[in-house]
C-alpha positions as CSV (number, residue, x, y, z in Angstrom):
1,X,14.4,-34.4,-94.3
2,X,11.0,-34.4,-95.8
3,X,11.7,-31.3,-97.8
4,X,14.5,-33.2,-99.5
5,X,12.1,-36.3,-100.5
6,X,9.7,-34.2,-101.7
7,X,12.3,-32.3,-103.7
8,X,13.6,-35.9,-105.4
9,X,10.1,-36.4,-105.9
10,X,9.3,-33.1,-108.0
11,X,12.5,-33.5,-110.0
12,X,11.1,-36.9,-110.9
13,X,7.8,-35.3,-111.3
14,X,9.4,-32.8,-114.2
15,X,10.5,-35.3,-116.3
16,X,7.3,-37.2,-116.3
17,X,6.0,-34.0,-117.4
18,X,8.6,-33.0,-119.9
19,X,8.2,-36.9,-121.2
20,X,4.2,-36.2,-121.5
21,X,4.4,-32.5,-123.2
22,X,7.4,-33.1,-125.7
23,X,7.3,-37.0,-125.9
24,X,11.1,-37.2,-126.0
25,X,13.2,-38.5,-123.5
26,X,15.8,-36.0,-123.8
27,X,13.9,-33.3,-123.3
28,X,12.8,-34.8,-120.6
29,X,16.2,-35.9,-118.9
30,X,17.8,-32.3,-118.9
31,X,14.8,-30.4,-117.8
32,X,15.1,-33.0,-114.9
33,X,18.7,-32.5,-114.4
34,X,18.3,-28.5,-115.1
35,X,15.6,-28.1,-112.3
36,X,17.8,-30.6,-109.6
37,X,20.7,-28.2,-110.2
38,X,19.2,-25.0,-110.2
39,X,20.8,-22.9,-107.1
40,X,17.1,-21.6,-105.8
41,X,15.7,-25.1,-106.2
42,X,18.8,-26.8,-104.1
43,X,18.0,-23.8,-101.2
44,X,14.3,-24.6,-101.3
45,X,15.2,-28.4,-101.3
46,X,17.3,-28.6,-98.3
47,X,15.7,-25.4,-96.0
48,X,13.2,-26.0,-94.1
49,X,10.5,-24.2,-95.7
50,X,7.3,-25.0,-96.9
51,X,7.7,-23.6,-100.8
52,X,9.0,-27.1,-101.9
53,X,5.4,-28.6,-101.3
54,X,4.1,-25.8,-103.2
55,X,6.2,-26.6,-106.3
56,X,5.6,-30.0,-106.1
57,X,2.0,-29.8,-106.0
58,X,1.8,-27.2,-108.5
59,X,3.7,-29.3,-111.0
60,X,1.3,-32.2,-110.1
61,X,-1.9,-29.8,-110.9
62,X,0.1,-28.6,-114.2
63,X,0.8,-32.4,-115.2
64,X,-3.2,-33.3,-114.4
65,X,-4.1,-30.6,-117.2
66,X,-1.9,-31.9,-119.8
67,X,-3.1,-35.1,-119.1
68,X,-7.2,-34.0,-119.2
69,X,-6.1,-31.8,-122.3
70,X,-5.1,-34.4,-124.4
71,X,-7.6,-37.1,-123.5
72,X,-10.0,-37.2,-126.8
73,X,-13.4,-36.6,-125.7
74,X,-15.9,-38.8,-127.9
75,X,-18.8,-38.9,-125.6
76,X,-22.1,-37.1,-127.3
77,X,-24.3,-34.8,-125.1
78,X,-27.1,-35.9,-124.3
79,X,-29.6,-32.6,-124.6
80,X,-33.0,-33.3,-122.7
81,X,-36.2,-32.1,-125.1
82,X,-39.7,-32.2,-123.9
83,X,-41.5,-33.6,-127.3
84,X,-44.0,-36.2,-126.6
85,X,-42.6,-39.9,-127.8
């Protein structure tokens, strides 16, 4: 049973991540819908092994560097000199 929650929960996962990447909910829905129906991803889903975990948690890393790559950075470094004030 768990490997079929935490199938739900990745095809839920892609279409946050299609929404983030393409910013169209479309996109988003039928990447969804392809990935729930895909034949491999319905064996993974309901066996009882442990290679759903690994999807799920290699979309979450993929979706955490989208996220940090589009995050303007603004901040100025701060470079440490050693001149008398």
């Amino acid at each position: 049973m768990p490997s079929v929650v935490v199938s739900t929960l990745t095809v839920l996962a892609m279409y946050r991540v299609a929404l983030a990447i393409y910013n169209v909910e479309r996109i988003a829905l039928w990447s969804s819908i392809a990935l729930g129906t895909a034949l491999e991803f319905w064996y993974i889903g309901h066996a009882v092994v442990t290679d759903g975990y690994f999807i799920s948690l290699f979309l979450r890393d993929f979706y955490y560097s989208i996220e940090v790559s589009l995050v303007k950075v603004t901040a100025t470094w701060f470079t440490p000199t050693f001149a008398p004030v």
